[in-house]
C-alpha positions as CSV (number, residue, x, y, z in Angstrom):
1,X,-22.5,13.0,-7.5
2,X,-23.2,10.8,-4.2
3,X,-26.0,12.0,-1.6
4,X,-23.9,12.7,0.9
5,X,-22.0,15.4,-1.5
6,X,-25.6,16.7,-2.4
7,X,-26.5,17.2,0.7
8,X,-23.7,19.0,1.5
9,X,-23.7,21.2,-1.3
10,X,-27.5,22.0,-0.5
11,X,-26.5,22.9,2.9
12,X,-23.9,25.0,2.3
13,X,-25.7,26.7,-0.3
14,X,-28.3,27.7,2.4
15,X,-25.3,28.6,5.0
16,X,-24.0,30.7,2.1
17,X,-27.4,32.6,1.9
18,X,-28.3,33.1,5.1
19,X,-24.5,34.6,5.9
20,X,-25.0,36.9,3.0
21,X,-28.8,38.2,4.2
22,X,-27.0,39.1,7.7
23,X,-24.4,41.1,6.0
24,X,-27.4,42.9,4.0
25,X,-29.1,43.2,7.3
26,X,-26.3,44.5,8.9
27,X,-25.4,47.4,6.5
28,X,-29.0,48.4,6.3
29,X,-29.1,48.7,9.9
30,X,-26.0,51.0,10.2
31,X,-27.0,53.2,7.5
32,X,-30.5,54.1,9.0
33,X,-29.2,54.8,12.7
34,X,-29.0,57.9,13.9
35,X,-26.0,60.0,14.3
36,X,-25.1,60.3,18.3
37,X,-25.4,63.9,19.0
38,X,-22.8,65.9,20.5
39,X,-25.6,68.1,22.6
40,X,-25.0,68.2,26.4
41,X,-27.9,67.2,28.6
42,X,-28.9,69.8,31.5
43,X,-31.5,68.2,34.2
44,X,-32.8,71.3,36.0
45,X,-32.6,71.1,39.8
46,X,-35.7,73.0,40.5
47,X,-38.3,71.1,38.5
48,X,-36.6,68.1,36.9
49,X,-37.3,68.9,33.6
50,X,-34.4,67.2,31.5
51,X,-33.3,68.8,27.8
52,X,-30.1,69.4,25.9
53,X,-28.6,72.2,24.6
54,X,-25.4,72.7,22.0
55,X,-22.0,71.3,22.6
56,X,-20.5,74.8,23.6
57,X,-22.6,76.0,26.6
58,X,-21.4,75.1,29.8
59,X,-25.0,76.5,31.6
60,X,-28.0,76.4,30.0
61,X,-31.3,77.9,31.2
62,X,-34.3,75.4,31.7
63,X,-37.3,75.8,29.6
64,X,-39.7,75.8,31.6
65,X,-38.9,77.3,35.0
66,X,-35.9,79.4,33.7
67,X,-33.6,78.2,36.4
68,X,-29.4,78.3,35.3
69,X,-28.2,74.3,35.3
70,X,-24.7,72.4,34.9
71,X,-24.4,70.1,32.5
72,X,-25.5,66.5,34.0
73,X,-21.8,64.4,33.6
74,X,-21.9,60.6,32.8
């Protein structure tokens, strides 16, 4: 085996591991994130006050003021 075919074969090798820790990395990182909610967000016109509320209400009452809100649109 000549150096230069060492050599290579070290640095592939290396390329080879590095590649497959990404790939770990990766999958790790998509199982632990979280699920997007489907909640809709309400910012209440009175006091500012911004929360969510389920998926199926159109108007949701704030929290703290108890004012009626839309549902903010992005």
């Amino acid at each position: 085996m000549s150096l230069a075919e060492l050599i290579f074969s070290y640095v592939a090798v290396l390329l080879g591991a590095l590649c497959a820790v990404g790939v770990y990395q990766e999958f790790r990182q998509r199982h632990f994130k979280p699920a997007p909610s489907k909640d809709q967000i309400f910012r209440c016109q009175k006091c500012g006050y911004v929360y969510t509320d389920d998926p199926d209400v159109d108007r949701s009452r704030c929290s703290h003021c108890g004012k009626l809100n839309e549902a903010i649109e992005f």
